[in-house]
Gaussian input, Z-matrix of N, CA and C with variables (Angstrom, degrees):
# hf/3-21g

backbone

0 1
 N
 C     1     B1
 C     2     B2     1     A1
 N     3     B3     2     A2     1     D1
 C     4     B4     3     A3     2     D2
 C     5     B5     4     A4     3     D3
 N     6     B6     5     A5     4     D4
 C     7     B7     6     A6     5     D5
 C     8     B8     7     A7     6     D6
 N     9     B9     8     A8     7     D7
 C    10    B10     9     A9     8     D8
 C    11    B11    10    A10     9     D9
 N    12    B12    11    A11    10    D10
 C    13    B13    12    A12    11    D11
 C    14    B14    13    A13    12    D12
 N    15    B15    14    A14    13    D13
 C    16    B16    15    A15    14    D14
 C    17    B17    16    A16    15    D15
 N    18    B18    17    A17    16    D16
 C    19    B19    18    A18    17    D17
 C    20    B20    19    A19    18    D18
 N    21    B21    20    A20    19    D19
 C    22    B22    21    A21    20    D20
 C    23    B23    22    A22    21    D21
 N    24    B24    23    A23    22    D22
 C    25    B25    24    A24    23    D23
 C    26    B26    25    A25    24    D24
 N    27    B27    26    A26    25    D25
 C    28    B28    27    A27    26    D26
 C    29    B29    28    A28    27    D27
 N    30    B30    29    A29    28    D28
 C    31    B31    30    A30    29    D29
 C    32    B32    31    A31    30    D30
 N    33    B33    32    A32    31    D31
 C    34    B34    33    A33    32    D32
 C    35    B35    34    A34    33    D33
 N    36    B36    35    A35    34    D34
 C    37    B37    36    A36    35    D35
 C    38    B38    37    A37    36    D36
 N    39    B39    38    A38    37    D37
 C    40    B40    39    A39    38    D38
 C    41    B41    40    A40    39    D39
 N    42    B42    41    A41    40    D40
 C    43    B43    42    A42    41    D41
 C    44    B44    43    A43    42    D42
 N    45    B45    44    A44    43    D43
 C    46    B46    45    A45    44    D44
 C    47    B47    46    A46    45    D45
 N    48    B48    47    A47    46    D46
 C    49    B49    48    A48    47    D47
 C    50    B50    49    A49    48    D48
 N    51    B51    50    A50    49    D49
 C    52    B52    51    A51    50    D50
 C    53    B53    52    A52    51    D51
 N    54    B54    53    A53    52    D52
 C    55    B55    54    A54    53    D53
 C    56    B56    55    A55    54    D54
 N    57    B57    56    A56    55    D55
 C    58    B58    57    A57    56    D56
 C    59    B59    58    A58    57    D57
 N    60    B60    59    A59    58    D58
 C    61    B61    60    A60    59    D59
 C    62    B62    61    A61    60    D60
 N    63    B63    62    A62    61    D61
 C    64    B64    63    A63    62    D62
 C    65    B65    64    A64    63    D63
 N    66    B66    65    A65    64    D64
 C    67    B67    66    A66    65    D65
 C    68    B68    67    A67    66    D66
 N    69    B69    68    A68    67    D67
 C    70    B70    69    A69    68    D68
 C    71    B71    70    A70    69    D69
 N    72    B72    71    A71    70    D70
 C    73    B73    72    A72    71    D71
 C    74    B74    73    A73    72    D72
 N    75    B75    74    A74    73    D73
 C    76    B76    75    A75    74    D74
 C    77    B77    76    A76    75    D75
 N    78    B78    77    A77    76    D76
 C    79    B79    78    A78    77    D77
 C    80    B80    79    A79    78    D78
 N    81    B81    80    A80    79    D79
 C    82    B82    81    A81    80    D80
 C    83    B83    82    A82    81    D81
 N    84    B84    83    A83    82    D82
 C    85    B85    84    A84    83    D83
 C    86    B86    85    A85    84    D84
 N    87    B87    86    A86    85    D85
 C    88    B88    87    A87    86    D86
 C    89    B89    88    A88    87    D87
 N    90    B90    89    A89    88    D88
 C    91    B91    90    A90    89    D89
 C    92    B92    91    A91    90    D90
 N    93    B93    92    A92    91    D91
 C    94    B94    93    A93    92    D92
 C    95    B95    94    A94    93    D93
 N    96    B96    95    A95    94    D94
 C    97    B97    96    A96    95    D95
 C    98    B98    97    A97    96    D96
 N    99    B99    98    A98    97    D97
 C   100   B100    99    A99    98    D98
 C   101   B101   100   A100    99    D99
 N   102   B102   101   A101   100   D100
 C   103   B103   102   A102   101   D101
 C   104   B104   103   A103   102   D102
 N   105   B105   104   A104   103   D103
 C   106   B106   105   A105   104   D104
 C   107   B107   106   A106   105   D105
 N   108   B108   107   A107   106   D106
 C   109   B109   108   A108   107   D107
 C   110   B110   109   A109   108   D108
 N   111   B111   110   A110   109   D109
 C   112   B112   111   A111   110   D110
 C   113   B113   112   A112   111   D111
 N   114   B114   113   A113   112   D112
 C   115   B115   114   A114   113   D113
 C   116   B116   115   A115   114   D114
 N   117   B117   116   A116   115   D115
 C   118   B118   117   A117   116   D116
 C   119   B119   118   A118   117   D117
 N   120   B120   119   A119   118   D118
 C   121   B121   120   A120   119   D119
 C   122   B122   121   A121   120   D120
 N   123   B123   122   A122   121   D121
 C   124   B124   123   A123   122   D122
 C   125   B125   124   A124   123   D123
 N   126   B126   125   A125   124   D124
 C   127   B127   126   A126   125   D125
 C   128   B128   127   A127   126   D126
 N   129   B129   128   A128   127   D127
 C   130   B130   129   A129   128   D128
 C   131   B131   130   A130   129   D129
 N   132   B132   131   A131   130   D130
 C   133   B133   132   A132   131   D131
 C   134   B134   133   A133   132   D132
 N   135   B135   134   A134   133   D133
 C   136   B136   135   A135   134   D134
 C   137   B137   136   A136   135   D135
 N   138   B138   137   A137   136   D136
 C   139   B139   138   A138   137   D137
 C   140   B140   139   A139   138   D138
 N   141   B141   140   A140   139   D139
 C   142   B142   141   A141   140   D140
 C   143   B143   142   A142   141   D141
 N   144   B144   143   A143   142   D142
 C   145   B145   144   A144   143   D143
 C   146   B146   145   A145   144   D144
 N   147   B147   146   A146   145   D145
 C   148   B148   147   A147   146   D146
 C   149   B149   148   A148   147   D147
 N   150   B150   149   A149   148   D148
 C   151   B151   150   A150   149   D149
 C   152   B152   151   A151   150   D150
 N   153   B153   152   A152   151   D151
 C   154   B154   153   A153   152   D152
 C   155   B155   154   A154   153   D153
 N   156   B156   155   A155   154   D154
 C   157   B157   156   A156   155   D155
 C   158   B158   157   A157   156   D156
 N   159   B159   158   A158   157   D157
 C   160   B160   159   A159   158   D158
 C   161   B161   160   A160   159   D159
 N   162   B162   161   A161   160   D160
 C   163   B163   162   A162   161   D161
 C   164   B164   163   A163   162   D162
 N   165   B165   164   A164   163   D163
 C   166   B166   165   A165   164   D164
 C   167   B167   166   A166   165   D165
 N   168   B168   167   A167   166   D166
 C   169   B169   168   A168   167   D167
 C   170   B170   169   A169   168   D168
 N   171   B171   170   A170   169   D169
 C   172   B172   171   A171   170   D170
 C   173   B173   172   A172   171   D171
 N   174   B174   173   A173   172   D172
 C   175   B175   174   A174   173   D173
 C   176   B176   175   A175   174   D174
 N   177   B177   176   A176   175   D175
 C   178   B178   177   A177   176   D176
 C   179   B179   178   A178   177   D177
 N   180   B180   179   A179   178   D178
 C   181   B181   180   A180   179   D179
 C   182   B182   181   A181   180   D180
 N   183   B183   182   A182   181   D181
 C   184   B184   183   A183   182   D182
 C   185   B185   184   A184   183   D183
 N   186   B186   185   A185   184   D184
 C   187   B187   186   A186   185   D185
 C   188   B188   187   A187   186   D186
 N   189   B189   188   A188   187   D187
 C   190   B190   189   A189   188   D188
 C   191   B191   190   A190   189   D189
 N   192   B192   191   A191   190   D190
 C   193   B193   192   A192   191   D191
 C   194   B194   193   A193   192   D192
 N   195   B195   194   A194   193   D193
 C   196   B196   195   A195   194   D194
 C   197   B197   196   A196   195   D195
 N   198   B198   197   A197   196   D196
 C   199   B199   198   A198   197   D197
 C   200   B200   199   A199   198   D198
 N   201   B201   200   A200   199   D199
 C   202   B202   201   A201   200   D200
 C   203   B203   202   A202   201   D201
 N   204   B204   203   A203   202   D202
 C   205   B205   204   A204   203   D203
 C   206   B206   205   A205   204   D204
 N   207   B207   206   A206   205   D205
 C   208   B208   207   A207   206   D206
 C   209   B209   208   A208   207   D207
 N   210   B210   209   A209   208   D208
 C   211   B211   210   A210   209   D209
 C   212   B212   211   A211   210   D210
 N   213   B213   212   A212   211   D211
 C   214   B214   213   A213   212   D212
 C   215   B215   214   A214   213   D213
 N   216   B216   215   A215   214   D214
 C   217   B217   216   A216   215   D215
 C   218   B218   217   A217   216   D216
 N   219   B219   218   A218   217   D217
 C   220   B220   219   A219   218   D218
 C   221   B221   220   A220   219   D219
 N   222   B222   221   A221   220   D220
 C   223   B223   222   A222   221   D221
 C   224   B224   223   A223   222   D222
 N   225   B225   224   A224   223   D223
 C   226   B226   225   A225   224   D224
 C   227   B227   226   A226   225   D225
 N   228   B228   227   A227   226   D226
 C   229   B229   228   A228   227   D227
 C   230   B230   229   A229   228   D228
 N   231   B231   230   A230   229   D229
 C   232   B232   231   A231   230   D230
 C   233   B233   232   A232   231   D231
 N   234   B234   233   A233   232   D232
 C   235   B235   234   A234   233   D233
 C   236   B236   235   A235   234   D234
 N   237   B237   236   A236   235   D235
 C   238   B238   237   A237   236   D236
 C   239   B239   238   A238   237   D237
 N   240   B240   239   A239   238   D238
 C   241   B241   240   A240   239   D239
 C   242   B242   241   A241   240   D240
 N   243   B243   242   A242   241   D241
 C   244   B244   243   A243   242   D242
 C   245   B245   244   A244   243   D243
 N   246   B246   245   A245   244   D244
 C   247   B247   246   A246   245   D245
 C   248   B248   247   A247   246   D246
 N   249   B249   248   A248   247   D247
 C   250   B250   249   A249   248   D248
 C   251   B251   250   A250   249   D249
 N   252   B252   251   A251   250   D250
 C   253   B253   252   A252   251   D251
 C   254   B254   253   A253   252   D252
 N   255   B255   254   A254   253   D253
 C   256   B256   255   A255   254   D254
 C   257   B257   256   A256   255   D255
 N   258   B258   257   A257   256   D256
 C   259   B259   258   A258   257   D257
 C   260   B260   259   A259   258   D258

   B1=1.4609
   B2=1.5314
   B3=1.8753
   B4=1.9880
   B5=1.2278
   B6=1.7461
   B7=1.8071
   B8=1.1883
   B9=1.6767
   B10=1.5619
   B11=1.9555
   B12=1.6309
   B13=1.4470
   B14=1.9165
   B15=1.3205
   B16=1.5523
   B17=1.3036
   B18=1.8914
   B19=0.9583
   B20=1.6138
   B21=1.4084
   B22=1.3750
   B23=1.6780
   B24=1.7588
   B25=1.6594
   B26=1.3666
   B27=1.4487
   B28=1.6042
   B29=1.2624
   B30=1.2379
   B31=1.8217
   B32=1.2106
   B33=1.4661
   B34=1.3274
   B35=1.2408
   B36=1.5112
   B37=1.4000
   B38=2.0032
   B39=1.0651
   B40=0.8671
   B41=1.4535
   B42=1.4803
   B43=1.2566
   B44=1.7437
   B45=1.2011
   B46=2.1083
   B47=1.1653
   B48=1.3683
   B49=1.2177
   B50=1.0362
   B51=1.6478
   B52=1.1237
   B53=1.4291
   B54=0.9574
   B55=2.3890
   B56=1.2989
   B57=1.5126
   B58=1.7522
   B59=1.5495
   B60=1.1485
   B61=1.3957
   B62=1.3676
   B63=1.7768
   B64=1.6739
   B65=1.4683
   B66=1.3738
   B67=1.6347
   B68=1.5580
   B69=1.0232
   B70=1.7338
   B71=1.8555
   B72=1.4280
   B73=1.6480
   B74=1.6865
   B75=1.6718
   B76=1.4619
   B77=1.3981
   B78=1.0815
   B79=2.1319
   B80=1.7290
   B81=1.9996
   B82=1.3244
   B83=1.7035
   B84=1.0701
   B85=1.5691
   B86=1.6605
   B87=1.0289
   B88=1.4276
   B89=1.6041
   B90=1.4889
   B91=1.2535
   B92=1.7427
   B93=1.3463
   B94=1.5049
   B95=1.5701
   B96=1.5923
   B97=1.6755
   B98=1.4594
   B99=1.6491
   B100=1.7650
   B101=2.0315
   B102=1.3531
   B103=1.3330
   B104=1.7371
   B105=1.4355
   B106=1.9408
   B107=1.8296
   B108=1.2983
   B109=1.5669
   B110=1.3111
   B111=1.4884
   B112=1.1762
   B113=1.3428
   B114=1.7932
   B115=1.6778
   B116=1.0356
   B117=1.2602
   B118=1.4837
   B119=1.5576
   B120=1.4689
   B121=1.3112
   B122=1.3817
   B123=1.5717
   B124=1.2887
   B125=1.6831
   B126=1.3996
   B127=1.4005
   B128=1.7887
   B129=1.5260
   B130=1.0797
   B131=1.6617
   B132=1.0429
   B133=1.4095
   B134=1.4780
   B135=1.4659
   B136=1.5388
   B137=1.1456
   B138=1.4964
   B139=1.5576
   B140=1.0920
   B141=1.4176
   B142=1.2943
   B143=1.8731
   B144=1.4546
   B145=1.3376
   B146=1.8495
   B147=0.7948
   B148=1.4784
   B149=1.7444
   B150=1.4140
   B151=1.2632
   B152=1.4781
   B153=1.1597
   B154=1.6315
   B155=1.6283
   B156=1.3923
   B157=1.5266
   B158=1.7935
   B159=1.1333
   B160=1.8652
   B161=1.6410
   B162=1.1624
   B163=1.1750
   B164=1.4449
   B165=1.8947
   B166=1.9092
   B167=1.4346
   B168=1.3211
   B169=1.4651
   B170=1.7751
   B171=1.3826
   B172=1.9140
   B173=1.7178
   B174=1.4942
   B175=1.4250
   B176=1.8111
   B177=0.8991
   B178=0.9974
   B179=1.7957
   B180=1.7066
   B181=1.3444
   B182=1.9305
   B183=1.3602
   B184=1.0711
   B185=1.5643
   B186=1.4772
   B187=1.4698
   B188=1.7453
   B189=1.3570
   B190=1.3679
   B191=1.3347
   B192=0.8740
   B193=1.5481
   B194=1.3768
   B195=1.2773
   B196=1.1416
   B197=1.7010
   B198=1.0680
   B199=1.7775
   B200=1.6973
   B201=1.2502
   B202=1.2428
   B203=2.2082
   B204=0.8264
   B205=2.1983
   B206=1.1889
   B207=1.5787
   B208=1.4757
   B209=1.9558
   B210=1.0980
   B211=1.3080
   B212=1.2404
   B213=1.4463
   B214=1.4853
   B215=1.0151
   B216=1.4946
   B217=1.6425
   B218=1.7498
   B219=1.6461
   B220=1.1401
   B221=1.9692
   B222=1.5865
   B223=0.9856
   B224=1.9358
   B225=1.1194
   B226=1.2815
   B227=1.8536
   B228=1.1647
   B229=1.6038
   B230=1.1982
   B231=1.4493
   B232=1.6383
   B233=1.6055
   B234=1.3719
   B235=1.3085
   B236=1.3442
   B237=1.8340
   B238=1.3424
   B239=2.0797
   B240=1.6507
   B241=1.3949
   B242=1.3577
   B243=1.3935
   B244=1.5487
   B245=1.7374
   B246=1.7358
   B247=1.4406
   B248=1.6582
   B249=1.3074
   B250=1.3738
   B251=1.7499
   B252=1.3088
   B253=1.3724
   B254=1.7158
   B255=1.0116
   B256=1.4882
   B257=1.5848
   B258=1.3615
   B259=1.6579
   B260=1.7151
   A1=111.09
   A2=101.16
   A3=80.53
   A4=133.27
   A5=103.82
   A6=114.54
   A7=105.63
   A8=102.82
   A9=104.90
   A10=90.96
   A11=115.57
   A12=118.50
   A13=91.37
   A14=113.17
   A15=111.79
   A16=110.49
   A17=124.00
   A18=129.48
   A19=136.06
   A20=94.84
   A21=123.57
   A22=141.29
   A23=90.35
   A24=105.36
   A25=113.02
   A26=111.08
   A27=102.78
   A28=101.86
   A29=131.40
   A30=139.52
   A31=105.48
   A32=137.14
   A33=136.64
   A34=132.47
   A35=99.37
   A36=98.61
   A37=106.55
   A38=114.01
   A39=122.02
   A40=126.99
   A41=150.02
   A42=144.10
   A43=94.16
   A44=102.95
   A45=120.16
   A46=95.77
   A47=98.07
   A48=138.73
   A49=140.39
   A50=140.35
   A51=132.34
   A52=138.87
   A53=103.91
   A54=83.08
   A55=96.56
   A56=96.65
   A57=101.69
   A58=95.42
   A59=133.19
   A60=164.54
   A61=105.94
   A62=112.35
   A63=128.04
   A64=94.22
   A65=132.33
   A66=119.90
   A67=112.38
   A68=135.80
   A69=151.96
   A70=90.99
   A71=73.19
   A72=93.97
   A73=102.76
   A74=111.46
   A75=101.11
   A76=78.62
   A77=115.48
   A78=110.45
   A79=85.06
   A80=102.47
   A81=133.73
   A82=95.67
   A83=135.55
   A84=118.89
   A85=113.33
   A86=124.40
   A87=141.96
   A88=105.77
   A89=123.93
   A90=118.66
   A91=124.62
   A92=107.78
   A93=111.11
   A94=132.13
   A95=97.65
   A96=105.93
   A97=108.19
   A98=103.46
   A99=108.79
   A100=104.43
   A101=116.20
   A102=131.16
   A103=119.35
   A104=91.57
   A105=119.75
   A106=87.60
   A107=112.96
   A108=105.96
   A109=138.30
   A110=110.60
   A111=110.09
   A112=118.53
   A113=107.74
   A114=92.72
   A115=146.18
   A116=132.61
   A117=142.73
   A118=92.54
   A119=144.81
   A120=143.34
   A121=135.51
   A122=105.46
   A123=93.11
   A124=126.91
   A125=109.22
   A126=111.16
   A127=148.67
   A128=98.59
   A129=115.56
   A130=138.81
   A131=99.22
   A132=120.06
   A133=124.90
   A134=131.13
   A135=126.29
   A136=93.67
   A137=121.49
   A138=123.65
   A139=99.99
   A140=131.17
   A141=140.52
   A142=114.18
   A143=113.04
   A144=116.30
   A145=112.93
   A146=107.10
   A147=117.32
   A148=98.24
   A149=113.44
   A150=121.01
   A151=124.23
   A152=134.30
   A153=123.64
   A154=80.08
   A155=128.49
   A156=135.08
   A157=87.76
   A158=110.48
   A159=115.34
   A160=77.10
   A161=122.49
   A162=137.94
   A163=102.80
   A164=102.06
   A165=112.61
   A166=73.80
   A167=155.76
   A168=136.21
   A169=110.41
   A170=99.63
   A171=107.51
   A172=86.77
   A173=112.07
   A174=104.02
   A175=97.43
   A176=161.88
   A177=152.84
   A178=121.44
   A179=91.31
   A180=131.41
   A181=93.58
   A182=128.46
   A183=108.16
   A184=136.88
   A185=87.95
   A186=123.82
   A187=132.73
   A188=102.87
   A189=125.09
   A190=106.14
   A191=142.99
   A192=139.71
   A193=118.31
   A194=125.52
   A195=140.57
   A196=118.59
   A197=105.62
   A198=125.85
   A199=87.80
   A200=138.59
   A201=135.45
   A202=112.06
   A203=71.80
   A204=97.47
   A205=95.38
   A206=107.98
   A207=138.29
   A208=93.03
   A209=135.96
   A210=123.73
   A211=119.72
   A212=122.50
   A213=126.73
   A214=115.42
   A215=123.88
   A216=121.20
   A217=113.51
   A218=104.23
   A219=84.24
   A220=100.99
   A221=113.42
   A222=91.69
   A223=119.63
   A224=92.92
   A225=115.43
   A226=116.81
   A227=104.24
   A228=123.37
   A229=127.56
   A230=105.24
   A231=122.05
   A232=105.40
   A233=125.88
   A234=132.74
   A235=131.54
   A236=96.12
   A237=101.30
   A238=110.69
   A239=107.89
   A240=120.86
   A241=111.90
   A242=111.54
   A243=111.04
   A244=123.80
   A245=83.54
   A246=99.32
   A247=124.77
   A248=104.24
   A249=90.54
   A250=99.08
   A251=130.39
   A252=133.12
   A253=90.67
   A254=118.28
   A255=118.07
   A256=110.22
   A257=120.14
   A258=99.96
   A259=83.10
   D1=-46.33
   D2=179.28
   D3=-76.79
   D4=7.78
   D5=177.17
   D6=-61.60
   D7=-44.43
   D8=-137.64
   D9=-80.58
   D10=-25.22
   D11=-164.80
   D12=-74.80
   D13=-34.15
   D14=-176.40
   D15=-60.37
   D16=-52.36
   D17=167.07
   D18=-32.59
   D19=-43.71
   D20=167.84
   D21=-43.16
   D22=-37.46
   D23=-162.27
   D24=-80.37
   D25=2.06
   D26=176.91
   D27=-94.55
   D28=18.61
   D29=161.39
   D30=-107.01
   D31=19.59
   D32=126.88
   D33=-72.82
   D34=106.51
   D35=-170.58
   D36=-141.65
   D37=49.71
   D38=154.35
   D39=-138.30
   D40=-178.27
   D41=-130.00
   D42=-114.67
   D43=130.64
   D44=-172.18
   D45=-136.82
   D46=167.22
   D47=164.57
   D48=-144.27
   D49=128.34
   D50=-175.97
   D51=-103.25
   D52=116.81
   D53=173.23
   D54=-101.17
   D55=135.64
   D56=171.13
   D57=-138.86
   D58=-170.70
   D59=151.52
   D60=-129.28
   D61=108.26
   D62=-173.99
   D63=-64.71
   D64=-27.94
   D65=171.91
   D66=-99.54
   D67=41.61
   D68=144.55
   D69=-54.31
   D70=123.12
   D71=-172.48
   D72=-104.60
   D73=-7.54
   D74=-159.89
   D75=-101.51
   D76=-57.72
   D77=-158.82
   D78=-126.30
   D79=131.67
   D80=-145.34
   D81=-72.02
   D82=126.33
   D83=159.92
   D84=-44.39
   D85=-54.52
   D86=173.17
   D87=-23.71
   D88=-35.85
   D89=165.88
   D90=-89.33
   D91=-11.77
   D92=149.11
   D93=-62.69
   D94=-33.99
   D95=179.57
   D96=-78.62
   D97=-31.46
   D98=-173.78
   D99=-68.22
   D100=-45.12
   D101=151.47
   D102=-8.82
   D103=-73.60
   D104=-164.37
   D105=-72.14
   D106=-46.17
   D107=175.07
   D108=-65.07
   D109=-26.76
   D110=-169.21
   D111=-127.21
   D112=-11.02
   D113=149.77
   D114=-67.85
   D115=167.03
   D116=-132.57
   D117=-112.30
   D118=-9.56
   D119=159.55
   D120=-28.85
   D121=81.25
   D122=-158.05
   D123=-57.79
   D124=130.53
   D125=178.22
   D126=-64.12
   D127=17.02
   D128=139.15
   D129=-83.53
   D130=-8.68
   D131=168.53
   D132=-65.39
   D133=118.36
   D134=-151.90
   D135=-75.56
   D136=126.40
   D137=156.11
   D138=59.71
   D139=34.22
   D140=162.76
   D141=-52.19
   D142=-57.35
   D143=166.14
   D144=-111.97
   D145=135.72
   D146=-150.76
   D147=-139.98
   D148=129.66
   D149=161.99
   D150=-119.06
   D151=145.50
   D152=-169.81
   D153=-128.80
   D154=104.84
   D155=171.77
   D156=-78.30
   D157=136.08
   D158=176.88
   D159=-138.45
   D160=109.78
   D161=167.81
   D162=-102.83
   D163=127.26
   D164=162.17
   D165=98.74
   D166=1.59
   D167=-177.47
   D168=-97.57
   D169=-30.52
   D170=167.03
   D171=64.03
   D172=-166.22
   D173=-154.64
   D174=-86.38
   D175=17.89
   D176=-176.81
   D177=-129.49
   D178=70.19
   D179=-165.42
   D180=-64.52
   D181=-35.10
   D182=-171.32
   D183=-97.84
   D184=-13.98
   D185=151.77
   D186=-70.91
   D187=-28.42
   D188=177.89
   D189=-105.13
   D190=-40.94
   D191=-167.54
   D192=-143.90
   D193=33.18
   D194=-165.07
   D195=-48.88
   D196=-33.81
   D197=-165.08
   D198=-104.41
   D199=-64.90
   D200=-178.95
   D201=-47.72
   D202=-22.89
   D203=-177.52
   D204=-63.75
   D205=-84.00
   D206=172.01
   D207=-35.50
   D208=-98.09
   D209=-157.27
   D210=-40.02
   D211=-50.05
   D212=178.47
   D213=-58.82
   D214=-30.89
   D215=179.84
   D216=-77.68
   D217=-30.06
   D218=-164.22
   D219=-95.09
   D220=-10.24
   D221=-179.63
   D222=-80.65
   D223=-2.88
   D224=173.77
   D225=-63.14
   D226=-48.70
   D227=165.87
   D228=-67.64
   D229=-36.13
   D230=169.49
   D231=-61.60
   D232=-51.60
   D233=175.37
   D234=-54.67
   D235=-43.88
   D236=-178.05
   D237=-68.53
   D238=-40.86
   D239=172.06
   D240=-50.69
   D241=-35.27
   D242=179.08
   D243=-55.35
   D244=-52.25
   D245=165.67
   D246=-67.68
   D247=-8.42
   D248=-173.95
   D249=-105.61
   D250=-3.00
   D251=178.51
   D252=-81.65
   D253=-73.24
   D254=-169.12
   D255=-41.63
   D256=-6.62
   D257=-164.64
   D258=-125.57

């Protein structure tokens, strides 16, 4: 199954974001970086690929960093809407 989702990511091609913790012991950071690399998002696109590193949070981002989650996501959305009113 995770071939076929790896295989997959160059048919991402619209604008993400991630929260990870690079020491998440349950699901690898290494497939967030493989993600940011190999989708198809074109990089003129504002904050098109986006990472939120929450380091010391391990996988339980909403419990651990709940308010830090919440800001990055939404200022993240605020930006992307910004960009999408102006065009």
């Amino acid at each position: 199954m995770t071939e076929n989702i790896r295989k997959s990511l160059g048919e991402v091609d619209f604008p993400f974001a991630v929260a990870h913790d690079p020491d998440d012991g349950v699901v690898m950071f290494e497939g967030t970086e493989i993600l940011l690399r190999e989708a198809s998002t074109p990089s003129n696109v504002k904050r098109g690929r986006d990472i939120f590193r929450m380091k010391g949070m391990k996988h339980d981002l909403l419990t651990n960093a709940s308010l830090e989650v919440i800001e990055s996501t939404c200022s993240w959305f605020f930006d992307r809407l910004e960009d999408c009113e102006r065009n």
